[in-house]
C-alpha positions in Angstrom: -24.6 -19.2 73.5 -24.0 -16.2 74.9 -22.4 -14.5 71.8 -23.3 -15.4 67.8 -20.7 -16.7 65.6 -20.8 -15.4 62.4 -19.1 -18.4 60.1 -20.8 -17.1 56.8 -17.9 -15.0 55.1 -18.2 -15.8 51.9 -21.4 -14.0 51.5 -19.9 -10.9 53.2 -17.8 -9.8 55.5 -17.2 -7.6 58.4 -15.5 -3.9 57.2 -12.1 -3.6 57.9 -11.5 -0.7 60.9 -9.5 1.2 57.7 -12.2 0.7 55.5 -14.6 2.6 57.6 -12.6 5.1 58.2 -11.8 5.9 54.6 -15.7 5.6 53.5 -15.9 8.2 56.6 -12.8 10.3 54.6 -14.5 9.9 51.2 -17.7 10.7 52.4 -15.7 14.2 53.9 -14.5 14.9 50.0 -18.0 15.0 49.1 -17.2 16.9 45.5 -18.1 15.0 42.0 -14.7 13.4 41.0 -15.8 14.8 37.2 -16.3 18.2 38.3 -13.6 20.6 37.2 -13.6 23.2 40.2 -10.8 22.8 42.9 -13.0 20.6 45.1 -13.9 18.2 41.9 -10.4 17.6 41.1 -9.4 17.1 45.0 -11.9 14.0 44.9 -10.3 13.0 41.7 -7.2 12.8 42.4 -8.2 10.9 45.8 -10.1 8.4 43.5 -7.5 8.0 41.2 -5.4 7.1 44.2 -7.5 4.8 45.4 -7.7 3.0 41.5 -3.4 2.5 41.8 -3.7 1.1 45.0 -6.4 -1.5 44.3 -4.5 -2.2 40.9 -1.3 -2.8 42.9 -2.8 -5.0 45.6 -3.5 -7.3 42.7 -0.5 -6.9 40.6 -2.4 -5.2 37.9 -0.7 -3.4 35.4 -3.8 -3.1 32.9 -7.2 -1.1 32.9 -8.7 -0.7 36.2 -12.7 0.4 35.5 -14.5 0.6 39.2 -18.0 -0.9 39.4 -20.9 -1.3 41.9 -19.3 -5.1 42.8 -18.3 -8.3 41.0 -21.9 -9.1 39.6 -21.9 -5.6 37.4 -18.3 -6.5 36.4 -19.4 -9.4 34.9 -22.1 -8.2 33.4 -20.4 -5.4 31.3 -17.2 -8.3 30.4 -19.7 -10.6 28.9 -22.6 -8.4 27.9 -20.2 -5.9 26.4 -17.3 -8.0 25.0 -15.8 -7.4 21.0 -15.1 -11.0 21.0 -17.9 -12.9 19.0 -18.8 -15.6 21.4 -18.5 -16.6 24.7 -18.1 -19.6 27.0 -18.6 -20.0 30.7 -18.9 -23.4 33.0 -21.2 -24.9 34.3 -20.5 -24.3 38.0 -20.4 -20.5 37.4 -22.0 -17.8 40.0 -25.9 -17.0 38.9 -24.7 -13.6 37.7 -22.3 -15.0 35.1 -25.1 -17.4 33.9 -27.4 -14.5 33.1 -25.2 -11.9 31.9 -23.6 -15.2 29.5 -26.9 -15.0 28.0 -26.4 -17.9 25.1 -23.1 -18.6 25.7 -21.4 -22.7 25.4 -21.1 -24.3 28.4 -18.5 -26.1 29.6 -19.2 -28.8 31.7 -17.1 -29.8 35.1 -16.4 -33.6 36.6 -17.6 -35.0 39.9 -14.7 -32.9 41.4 -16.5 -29.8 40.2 -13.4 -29.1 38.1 -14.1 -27.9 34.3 -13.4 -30.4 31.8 -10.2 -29.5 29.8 -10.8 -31.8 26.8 -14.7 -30.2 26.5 -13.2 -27.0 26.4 -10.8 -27.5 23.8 -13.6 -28.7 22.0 -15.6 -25.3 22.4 -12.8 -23.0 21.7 -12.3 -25.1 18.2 -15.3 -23.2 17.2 -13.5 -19.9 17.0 -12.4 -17.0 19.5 -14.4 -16.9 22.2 -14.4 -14.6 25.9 -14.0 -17.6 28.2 -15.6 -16.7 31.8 -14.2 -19.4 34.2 -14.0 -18.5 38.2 -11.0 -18.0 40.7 -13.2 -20.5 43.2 -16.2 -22.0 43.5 -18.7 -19.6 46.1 -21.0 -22.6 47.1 -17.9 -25.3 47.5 -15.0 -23.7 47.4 -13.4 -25.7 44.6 -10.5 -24.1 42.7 -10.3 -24.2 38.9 -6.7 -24.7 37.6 -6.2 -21.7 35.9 -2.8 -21.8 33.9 -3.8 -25.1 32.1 -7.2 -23.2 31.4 -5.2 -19.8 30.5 -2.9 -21.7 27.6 -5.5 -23.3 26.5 -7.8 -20.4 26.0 -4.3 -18.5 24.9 -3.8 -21.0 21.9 -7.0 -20.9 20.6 -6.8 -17.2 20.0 -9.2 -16.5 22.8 -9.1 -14.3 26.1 -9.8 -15.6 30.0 -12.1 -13.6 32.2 -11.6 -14.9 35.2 -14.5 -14.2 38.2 -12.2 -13.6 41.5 -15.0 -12.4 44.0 -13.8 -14.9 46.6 -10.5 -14.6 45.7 -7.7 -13.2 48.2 -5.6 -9.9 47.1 -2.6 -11.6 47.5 -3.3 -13.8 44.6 -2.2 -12.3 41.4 -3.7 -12.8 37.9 -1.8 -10.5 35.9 0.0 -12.8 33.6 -2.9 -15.1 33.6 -6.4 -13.5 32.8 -7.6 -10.9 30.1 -10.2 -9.5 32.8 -10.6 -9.9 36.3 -14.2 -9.2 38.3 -13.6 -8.0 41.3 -16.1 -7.5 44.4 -14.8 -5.0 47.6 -17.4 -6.7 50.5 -16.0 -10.0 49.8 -12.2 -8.5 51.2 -13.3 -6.1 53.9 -14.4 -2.9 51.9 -17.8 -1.8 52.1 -20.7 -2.7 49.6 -21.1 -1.2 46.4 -18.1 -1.1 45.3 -15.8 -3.4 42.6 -13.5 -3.3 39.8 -13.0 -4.8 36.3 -9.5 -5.3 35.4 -8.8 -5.1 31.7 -5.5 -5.6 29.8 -7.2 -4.2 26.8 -10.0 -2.0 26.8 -10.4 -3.2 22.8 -11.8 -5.9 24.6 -15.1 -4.2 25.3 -18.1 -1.8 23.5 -17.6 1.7 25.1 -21.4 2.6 26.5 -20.6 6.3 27.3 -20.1 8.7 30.9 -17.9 8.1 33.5 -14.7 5.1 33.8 -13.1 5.7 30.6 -16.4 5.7 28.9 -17.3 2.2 29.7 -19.1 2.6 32.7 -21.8 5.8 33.1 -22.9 7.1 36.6 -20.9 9.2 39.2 -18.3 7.7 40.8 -18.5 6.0 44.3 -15.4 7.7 46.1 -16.5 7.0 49.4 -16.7 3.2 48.3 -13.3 3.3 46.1 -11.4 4.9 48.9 -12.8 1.8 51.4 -11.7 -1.4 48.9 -8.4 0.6 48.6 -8.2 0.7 52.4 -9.3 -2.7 53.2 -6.7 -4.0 50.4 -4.1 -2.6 52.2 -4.4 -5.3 55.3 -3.3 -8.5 55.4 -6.0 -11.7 55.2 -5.2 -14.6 56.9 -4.7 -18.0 55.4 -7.6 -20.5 56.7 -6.4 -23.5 55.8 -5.1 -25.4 59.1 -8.8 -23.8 60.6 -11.2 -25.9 57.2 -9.1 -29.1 57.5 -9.8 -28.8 61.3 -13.3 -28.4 60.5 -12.8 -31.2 57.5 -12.0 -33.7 60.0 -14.4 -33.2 62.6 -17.2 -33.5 60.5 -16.1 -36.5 58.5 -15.5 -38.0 62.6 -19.4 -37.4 63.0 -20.5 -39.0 59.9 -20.9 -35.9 57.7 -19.7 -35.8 53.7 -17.4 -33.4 52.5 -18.6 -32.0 49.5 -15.4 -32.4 46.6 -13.3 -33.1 49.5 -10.2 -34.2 47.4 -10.0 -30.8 45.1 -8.3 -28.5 45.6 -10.4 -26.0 47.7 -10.9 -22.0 48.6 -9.0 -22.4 52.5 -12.2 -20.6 53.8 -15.0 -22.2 52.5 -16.2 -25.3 53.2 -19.7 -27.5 52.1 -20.8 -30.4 54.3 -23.9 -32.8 53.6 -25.4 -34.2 56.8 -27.5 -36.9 55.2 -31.0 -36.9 55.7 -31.6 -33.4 57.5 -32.9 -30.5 54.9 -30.1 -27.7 54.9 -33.2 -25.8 55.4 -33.9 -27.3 58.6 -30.4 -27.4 59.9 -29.8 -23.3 58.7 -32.9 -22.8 61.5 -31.3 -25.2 64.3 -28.0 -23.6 64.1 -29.6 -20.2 63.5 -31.2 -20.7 66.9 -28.0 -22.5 68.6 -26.2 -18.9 67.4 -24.3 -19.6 64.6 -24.9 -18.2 60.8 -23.9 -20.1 58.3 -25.7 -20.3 54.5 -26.8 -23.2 52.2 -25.0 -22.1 48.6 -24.5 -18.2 47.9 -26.4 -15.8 49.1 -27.6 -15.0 46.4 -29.3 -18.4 46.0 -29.8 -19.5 49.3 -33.1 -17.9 49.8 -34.7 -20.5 46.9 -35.9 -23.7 46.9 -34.6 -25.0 43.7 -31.3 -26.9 43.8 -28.4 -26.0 43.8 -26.6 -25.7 40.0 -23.2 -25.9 40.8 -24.1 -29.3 43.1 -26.2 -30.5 39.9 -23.1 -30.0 37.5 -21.1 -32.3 39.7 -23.6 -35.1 39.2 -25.5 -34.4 42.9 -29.3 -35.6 42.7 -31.8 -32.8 43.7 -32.8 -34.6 47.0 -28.8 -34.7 48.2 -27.9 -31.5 47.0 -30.7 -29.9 49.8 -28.7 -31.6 52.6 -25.6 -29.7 52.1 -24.8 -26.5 53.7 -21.7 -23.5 53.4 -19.2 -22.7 56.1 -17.2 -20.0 55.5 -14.7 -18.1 57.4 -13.4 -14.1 57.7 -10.3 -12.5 59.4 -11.8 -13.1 62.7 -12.3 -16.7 62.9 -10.4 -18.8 65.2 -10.3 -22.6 66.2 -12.3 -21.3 69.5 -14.6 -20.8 66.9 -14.8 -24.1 64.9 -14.5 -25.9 67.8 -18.2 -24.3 69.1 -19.9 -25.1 65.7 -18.7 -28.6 65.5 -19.9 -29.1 69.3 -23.0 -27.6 67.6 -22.9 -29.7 64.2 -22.3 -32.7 66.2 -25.4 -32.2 68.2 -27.6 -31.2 65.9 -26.4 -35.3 63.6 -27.5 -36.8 66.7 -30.5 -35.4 67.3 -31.9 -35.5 63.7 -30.7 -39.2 64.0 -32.4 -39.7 67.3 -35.6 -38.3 65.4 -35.0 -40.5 62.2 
């Protein structure tokens, strides 16, 4: 290939052209936003504009604390929640399953959806912060979040719901208590990420900056960017994954939870037999980047959790690898790493 395709989105992606410029424009106002001179309160009110704007592109009308990213969002909702227990499932990111620390788990089916009746059962115990996600990183499955908001709702419990992977123009308002929130994921630089609250009572004050609940100078140069790469419109992938779907069920690959409902830009595909290790090198060097689970697991050798949860063996689980696709993907695009996918089955089988 003469040019790479870069088909691993849900890791990160690309910034937006008015995200850099507004990191460039942030980095311009380079006052402290808690300063109380002219320039301080020029970046403040710049930040503060930038808070509105990524609480309106999700239809937030609660809290809006700005962190370093999704995983520190977490982090402070579960480590630092008034509620006196918590529950997350099994299929959650890694950072929810350390920053959960001892919380219940609640497990998912085959379909890598959580089981409703099992967490009825766990919220019986008394109120609890339930931490369930938007979509699934490593398979793109969905959870179904009003049944799982009314139930958390009637047992006197609050929902935060992990939406790093999920679009802007989703909105949560009238579903979850507290929303993590992660700006590389859209199109915003790195290092940047919100909590949403509808209740600050939900969580411990810790002291400094964001209302008290989150110490350390703000990133404006980050906060202006997320704002920025809100503000354009994402695409909706779904005709380009059920392309992809159907080409690699043709060549004898496995769709992995093919009949839930699904993320429209992620996708995970087993190719029997050939280490997702292997096939990462041998599309790596055909010119295509894709990832085996999150990045932030990819680079290990132990199996994949999420895969385990749904009842996946160890040995299958390392077969499976993540497609995932960004504002610039096109069918020109899937078309290329199917011709790749397709030659890569036959020549493992050939080897077999």
């Amino acid at each position: 290939m003469s040019q790479r395709l870069y088909l691993d989105h849900a890791a990160t992606t690309p910034m937006t052209d008015a995200a850099r410029a507004a990191v460039v424009d942030g980095l311009v106002r380079w006052a402290n936003p808690s300063s109380p001179h002219a320039e301080g309160r020029a970046a403040r009110a710049a930040l503060e504009a930038a808070r509105r704007a990524i609480a309106a592109a999700y239809g937030w009308r609660g809290e809006t604390l700005l962190t370093s990213g999704a995983s520190e969002s977490l982090s402070v909702a579960l480590g630092r929640t008034t509620l006196p227990r918590r529950i997350v499932t099994a299929v959650e990111h890694d950072a929810v399953l350390r920053a959960g620390g001892d919380a219940a788990v609640a497990p998912v089916g085959a379909d890598g959806i959580v089981d409703l009746a099992a967490l009825a059962a766990l919220l019986a115990a008394g109120p609890a912060l339930v931490c369930v996600q938007w979509a699934n990183s490593e398979t793109g499955v969905r959870q179904p979040l009003a049944p799982i908001a009314a139930l958390v709702r009637d047992a006197g419990s609050r929902l935060l719901v992990d939406a790093a992977q999920m679009p802007a123009s989703v909105e949560l308002a009238g579903v979850a208590d507290m929303v993590a929130l992660s700006a590389h994921k859209r199109g915003g630089p790195p290092g940047i990420g919100a909590l949403l609250v509808r209740d600050l009572a939900l969580l411990h004050p810790s002291g400094g900056q964001e209302r008290g609940y989150r110490p350390g100078t703000e990133n404006l140069p980050g906060a202006l960017g997320y704002a920025a790469a809100l503000g354009e419109a994402e695409p909706d992938h779904g005709a380009l994954r059920a392309r992809l779907d159907d080409a690699i069920l043709r060549s004898g690959g496995e769709i992995v939870a093919a009949d839930s409902p699904r993320h429209p830009a992620i996708g995970s595909y087993r190719l029997r037999g050939v280490a997702a290790a292997a096939q990462l090198i041998l599309l790596d060097s055909a010119g295509f980047a894709v990832s085996a689970g999150s990045a932030c697991s990819s680079g290990s050798m132990k199996p994949s959790h999420v895969l385990g949860a749904m009842g996946w063996d160890a040995a299958a689980g390392r077969e499976v690898i993540r497609v995932s696709f960004g504002r610039t993907t096109s069918e020109a695009d899937v078309d290329a790493f199917v011709a790749a996918w397709r030659q890569m089955a036959k020549t493992s089988r050939r080897a077999a």
